[in-house]
mmCIF file as gemmi writes it, N, C-alpha and C atoms, coordinates in Angstrom:
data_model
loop_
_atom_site.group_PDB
_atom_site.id
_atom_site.type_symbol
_atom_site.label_atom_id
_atom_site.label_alt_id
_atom_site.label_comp_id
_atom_site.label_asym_id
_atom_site.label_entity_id
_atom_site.label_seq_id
_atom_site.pdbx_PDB_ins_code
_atom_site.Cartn_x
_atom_site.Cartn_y
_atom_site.Cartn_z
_atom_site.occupancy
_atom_site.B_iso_or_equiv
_atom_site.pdbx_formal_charge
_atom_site.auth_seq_id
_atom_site.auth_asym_id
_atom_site.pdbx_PDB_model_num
ATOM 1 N N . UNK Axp A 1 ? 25.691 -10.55 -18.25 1 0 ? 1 A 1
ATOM 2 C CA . UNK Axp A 1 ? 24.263 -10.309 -18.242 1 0 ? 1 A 1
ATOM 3 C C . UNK Axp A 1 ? 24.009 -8.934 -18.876 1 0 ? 1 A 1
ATOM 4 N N . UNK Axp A 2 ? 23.254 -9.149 -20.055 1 0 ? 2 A 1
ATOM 5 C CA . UNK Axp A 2 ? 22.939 -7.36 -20.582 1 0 ? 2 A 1
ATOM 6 C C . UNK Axp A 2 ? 21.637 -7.312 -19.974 1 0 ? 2 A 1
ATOM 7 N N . UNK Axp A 3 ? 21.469 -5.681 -19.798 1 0 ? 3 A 1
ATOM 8 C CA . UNK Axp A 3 ? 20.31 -5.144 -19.149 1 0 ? 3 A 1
ATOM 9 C C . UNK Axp A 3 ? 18.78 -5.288 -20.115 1 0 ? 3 A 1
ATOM 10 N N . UNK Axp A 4 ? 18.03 -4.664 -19.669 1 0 ? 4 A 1
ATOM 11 C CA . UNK Axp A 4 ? 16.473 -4.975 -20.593 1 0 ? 4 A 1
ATOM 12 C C . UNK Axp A 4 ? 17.082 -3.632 -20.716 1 0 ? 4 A 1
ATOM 13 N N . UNK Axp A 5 ? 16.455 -2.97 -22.391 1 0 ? 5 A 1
ATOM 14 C CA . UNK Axp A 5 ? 16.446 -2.144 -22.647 1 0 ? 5 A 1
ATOM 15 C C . UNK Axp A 5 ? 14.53 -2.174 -23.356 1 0 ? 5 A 1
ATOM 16 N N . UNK Axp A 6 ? 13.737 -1.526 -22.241 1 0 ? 6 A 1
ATOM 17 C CA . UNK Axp A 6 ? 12.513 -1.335 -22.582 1 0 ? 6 A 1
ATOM 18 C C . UNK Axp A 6 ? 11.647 -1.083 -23.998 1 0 ? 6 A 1
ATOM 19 N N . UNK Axp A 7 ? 10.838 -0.92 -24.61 1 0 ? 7 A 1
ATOM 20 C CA . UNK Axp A 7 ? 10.238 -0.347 -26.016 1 0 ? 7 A 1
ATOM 21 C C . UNK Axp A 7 ? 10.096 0.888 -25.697 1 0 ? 7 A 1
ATOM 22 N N . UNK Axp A 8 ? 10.295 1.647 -27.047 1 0 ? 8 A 1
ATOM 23 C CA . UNK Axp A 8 ? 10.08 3.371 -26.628 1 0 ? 8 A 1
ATOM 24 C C . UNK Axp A 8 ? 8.8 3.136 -26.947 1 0 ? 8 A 1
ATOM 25 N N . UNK Axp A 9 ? 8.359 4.843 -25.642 1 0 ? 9 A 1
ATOM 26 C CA . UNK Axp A 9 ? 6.981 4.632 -25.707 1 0 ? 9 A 1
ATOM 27 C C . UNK Axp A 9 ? 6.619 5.659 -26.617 1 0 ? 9 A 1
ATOM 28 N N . UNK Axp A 10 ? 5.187 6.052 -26.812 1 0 ? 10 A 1
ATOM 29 C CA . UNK Axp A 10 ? 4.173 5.355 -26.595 1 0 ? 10 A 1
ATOM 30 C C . UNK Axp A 10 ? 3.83 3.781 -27.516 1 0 ? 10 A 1
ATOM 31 N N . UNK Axp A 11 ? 3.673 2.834 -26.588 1 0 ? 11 A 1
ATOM 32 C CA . UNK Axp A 11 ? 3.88 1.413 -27.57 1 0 ? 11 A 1
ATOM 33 C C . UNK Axp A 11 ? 2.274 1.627 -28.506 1 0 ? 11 A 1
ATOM 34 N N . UNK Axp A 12 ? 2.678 0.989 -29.573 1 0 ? 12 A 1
ATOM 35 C CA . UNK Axp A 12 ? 1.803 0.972 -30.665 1 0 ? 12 A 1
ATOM 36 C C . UNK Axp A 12 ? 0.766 -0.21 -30.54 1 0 ? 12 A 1
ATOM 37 N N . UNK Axp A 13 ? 1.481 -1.516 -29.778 1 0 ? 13 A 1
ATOM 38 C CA . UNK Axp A 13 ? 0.698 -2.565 -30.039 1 0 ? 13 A 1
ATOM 39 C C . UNK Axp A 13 ? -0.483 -2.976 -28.619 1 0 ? 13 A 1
ATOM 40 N N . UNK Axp A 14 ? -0.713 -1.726 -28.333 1 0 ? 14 A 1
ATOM 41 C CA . UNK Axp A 14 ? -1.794 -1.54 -27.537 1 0 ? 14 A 1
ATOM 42 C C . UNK Axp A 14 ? -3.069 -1.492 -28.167 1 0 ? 14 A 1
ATOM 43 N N . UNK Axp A 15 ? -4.285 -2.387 -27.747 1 0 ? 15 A 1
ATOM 44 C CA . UNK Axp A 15 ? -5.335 -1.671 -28.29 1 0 ? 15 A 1
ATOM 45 C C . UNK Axp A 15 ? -6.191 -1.479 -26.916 1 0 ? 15 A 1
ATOM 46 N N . UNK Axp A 16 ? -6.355 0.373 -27.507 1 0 ? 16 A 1
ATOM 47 C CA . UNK Axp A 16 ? -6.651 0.761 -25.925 1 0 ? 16 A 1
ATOM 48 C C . UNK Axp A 16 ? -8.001 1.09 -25.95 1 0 ? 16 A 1
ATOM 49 N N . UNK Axp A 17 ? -9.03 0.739 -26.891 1 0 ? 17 A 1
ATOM 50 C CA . UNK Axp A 17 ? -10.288 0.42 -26.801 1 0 ? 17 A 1
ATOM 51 C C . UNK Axp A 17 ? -10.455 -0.978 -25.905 1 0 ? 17 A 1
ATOM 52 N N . UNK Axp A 18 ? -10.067 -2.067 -26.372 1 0 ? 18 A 1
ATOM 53 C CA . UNK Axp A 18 ? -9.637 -3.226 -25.275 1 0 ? 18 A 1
ATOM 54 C C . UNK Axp A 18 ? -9.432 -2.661 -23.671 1 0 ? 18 A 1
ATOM 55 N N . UNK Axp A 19 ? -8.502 -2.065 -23.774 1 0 ? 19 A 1
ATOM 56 C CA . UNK Axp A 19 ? -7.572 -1.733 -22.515 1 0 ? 19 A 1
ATOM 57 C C . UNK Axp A 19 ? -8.603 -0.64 -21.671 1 0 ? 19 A 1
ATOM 58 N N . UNK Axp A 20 ? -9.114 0.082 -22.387 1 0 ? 20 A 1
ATOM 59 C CA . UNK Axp A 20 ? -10.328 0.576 -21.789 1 0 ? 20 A 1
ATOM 60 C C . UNK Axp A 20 ? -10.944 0.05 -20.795 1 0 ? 20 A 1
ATOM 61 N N . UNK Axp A 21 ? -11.619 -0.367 -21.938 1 0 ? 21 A 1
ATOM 62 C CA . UNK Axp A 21 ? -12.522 -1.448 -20.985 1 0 ? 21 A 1
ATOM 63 C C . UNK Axp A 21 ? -12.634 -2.767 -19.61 1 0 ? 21 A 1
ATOM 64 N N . UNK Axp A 22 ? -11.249 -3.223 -20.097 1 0 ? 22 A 1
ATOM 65 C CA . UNK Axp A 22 ? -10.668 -4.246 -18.969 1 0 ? 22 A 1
ATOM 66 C C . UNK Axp A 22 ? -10.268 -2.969 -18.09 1 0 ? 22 A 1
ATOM 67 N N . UNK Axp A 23 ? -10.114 -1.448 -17.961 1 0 ? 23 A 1
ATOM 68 C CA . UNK Axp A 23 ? -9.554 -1.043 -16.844 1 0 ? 23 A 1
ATOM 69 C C . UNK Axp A 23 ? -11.237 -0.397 -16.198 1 0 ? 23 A 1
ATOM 70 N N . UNK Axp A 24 ? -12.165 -0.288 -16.984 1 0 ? 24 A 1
ATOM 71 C CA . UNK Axp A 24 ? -13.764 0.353 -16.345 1 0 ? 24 A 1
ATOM 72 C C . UNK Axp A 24 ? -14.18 -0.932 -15.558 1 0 ? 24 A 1
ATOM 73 N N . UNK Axp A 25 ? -13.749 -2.217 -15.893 1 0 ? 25 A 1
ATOM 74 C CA . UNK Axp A 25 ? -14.295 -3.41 -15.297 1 0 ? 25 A 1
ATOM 75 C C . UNK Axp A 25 ? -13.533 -3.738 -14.019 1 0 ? 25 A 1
ATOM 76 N N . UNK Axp A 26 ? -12.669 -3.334 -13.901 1 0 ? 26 A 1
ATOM 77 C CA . UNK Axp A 26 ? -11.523 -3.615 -12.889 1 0 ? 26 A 1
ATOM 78 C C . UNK Axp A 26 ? -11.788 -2.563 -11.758 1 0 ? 26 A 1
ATOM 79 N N . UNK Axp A 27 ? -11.825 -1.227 -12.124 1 0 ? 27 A 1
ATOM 80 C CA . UNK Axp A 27 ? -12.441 -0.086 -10.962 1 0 ? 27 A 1
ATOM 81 C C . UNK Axp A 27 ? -14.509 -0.464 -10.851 1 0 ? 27 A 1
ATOM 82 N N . UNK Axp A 28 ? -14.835 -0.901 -11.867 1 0 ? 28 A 1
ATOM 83 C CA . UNK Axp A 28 ? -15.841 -1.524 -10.862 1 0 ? 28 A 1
ATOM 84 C C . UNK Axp A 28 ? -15.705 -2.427 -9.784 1 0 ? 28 A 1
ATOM 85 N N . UNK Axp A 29 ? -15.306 -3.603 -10.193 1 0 ? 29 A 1
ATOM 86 C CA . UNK Axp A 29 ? -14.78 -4.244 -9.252 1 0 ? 29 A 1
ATOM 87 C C . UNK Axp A 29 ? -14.172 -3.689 -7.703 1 0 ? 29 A 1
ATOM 88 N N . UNK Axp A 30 ? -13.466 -3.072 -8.029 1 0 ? 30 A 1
ATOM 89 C CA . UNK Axp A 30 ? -12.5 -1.912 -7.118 1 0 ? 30 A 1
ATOM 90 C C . UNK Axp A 30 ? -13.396 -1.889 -6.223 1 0 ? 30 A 1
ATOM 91 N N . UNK Axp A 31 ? -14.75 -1.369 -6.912 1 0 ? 31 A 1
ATOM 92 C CA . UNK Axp A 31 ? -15.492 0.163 -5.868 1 0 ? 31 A 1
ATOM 93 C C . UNK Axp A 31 ? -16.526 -0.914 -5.124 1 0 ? 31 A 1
ATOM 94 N N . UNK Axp A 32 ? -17.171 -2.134 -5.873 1 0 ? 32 A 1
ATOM 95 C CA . UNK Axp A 32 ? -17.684 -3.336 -5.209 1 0 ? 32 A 1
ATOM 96 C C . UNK Axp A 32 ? -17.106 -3.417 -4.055 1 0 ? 32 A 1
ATOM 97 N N . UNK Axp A 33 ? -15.952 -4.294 -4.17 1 0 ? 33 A 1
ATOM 98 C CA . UNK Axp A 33 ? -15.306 -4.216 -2.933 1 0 ? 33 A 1
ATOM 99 C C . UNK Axp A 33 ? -14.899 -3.571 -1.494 1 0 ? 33 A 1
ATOM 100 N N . UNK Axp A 34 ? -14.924 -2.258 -1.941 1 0 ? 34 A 1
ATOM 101 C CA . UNK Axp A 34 ? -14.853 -1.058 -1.152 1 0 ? 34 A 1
ATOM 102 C C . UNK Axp A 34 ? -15.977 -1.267 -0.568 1 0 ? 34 A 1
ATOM 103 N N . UNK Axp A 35 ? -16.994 -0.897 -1.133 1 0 ? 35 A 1
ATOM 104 C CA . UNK Axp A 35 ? -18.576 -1.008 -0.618 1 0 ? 35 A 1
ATOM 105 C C . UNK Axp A 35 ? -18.553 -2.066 0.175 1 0 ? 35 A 1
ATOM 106 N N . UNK Axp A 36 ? -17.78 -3.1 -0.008 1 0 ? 36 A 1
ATOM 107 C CA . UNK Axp A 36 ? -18.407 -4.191 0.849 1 0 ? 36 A 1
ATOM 108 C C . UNK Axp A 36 ? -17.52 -3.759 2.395 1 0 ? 36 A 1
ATOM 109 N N . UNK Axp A 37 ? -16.16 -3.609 1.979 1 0 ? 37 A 1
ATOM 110 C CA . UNK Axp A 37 ? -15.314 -3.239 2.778 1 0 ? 37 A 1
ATOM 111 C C . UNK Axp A 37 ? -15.746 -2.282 4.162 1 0 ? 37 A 1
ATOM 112 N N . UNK Axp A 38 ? -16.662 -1.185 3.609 1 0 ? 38 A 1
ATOM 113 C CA . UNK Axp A 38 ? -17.143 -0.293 4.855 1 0 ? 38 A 1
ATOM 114 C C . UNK Axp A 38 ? -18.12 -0.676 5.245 1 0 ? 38 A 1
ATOM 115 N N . UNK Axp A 39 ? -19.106 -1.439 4.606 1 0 ? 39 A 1
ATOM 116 C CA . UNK Axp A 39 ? -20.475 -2.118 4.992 1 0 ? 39 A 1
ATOM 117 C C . UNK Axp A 39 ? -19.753 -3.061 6.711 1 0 ? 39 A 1
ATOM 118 N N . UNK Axp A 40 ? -19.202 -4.411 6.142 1 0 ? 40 A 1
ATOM 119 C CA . UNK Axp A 40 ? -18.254 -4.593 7.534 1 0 ? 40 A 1
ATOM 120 C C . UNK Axp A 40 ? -17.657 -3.752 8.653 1 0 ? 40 A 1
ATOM 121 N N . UNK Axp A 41 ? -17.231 -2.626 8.136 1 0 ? 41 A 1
ATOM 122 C CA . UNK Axp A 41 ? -16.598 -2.578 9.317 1 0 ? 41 A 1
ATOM 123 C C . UNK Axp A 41 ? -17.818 -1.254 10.245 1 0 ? 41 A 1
ATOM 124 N N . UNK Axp A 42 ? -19.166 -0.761 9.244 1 0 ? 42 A 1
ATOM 125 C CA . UNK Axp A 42 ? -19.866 -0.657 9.753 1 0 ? 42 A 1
ATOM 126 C C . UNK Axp A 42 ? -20.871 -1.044 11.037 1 0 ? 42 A 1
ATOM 127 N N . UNK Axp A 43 ? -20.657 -2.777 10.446 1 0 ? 43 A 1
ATOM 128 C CA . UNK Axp A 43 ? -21.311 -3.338 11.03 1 0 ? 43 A 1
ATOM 129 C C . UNK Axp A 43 ? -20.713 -3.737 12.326 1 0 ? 43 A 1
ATOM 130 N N . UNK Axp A 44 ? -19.167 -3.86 12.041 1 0 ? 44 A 1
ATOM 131 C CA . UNK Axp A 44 ? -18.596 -4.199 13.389 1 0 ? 44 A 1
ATOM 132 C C . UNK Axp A 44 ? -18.615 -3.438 14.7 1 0 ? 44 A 1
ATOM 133 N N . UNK Axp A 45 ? -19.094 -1.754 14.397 1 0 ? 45 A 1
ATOM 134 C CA . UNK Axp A 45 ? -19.179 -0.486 15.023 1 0 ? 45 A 1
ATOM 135 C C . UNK Axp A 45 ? -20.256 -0.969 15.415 1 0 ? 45 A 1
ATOM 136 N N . UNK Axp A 46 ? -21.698 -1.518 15.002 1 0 ? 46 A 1
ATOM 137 C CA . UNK Axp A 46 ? -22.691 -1.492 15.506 1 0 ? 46 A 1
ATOM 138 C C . UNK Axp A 46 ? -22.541 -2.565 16.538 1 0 ? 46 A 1
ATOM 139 N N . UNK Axp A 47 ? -22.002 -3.598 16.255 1 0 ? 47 A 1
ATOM 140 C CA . UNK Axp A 47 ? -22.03 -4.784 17.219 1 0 ? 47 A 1
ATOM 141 C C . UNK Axp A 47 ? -21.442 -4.45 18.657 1 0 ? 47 A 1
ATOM 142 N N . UNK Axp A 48 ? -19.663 -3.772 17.874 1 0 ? 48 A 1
ATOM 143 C CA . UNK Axp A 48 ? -19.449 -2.983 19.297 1 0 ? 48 A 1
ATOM 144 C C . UNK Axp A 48 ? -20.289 -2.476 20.093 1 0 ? 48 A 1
ATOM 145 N N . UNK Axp A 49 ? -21.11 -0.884 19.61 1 0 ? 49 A 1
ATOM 146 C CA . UNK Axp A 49 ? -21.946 -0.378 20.564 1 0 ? 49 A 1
ATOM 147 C C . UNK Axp A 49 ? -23.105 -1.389 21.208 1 0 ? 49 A 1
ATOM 148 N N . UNK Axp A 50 ? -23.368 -1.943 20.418 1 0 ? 50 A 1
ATOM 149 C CA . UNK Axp A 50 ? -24.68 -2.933 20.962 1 0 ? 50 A 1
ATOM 150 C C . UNK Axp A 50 ? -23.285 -3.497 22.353 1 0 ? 50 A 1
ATOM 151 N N . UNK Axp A 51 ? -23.125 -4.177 22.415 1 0 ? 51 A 1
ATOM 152 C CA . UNK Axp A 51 ? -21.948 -4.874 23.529 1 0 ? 51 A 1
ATOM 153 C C . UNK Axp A 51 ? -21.829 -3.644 24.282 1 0 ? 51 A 1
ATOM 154 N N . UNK Axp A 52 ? -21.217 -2.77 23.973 1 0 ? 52 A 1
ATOM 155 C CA . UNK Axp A 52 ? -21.136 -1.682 24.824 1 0 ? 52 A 1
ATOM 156 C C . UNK Axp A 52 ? -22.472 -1.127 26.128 1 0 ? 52 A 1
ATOM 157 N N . UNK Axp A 53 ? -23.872 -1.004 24.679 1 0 ? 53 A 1
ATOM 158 C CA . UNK Axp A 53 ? -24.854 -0.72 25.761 1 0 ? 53 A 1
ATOM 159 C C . UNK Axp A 53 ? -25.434 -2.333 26.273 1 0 ? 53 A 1
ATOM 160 N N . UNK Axp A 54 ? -24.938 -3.708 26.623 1 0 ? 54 A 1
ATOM 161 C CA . UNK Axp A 54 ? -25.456 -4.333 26.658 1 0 ? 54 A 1
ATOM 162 C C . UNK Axp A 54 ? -24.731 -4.387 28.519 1 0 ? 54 A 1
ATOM 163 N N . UNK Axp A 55 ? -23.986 -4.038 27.986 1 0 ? 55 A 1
ATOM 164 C CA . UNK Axp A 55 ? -22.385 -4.439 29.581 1 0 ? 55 A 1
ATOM 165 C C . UNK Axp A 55 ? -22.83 -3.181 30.326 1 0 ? 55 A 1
ATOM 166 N N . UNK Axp A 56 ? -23.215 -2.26 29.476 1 0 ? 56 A 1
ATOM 167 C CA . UNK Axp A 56 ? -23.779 -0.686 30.206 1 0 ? 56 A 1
ATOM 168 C C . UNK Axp A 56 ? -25.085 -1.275 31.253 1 0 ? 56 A 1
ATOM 169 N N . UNK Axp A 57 ? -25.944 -1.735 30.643 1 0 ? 57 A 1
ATOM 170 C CA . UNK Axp A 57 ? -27.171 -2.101 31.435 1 0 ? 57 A 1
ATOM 171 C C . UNK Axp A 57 ? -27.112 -3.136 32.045 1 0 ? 57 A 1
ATOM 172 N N . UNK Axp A 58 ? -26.247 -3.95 32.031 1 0 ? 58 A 1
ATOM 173 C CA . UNK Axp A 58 ? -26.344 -4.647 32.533 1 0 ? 58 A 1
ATOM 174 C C . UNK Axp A 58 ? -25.831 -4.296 34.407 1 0 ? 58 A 1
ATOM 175 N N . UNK Axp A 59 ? -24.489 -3.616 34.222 1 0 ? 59 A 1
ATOM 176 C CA . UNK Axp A 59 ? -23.676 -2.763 34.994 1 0 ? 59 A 1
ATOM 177 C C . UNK Axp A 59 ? -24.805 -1.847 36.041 1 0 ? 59 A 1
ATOM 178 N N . UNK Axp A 60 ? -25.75 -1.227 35.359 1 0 ? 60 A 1
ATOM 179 C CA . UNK Axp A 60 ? -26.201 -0.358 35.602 1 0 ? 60 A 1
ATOM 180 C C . UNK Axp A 60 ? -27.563 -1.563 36.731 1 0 ? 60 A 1
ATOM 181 N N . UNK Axp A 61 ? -27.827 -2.395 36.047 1 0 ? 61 A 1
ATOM 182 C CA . UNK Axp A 61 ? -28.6 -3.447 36.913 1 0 ? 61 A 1
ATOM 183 C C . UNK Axp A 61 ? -28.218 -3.926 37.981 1 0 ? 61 A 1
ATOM 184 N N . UNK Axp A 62 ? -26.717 -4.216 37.817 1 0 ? 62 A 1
ATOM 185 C CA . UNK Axp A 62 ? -26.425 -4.763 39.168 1 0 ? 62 A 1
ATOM 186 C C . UNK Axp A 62 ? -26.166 -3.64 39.97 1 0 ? 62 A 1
ATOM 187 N N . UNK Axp A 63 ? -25.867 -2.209 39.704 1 0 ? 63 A 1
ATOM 188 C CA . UNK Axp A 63 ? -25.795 -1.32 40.928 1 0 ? 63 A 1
ATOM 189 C C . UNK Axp A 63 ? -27.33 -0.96 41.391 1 0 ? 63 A 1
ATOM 190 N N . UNK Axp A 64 ? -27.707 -1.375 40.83 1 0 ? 64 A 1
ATOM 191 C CA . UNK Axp A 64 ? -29.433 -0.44 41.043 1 0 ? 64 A 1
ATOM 192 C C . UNK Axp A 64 ? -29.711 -2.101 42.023 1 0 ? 64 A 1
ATOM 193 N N . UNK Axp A 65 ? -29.738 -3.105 41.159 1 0 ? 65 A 1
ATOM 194 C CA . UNK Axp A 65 ? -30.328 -4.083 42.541 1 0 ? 65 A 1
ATOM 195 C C . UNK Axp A 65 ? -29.442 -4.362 43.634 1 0 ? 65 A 1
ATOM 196 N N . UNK Axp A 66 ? -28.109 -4.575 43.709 1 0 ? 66 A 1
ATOM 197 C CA . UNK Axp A 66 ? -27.094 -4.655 44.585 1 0 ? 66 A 1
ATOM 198 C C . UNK Axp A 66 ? -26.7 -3.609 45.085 1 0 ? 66 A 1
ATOM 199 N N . UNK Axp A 67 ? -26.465 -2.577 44.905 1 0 ? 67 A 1
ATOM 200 C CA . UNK Axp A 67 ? -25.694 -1.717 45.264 1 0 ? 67 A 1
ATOM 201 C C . UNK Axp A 67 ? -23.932 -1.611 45.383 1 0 ? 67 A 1
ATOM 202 N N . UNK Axp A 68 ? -23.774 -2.378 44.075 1 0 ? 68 A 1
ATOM 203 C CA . UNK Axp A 68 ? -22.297 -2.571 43.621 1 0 ? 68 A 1
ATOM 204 C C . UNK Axp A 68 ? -21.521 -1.361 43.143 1 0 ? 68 A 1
C-alpha cells in the first residue's frame, strides 16, 4: 500500500471567488441556526420559571388555606 502524497499547496485549481461565496452562505446558515438555537432554549427557561411560579402558588395556597 503506498501512502497519499497530498498536492503542494497553495492549490491553483481553486476558484476562490466561488469558494467565497459558498463559505458567506454557509456561516449564514451557521448564525440562522444559532439564533434559533438560543431562541429555544430561551424559551425553555421561561416555561421552567412559569412551572416554577406555578408550583410556588400553588404551594403557597395550600399553606395559606390548610395550613400545610
Amino acid at each position: 500500500m503506498t501512502p497519499y502524497v497530498p498536492d503542494e499547496l497553495p492549490l491553483t485549481c481553486l476558484d476562490i471567488r466561488r469558494l467565497i461565496k459558498k463559505v458567506g452562505t454557509a456561516n449564514a446558515a451557521i448564525a440562522r441556526y444559532d439564533g434559533l438555537l438560543q431562541r429555544v432554549v430561551k424559551e425553555i427557561g421561561v416555561l421552567c420559571d412559569k412551572r416554577l411560579q406555578i408550583a410556588l402558588q400553588i404551594k403557597s395556597g395550600l399553606i395559606h388555606r390548610y395550613g400545610v
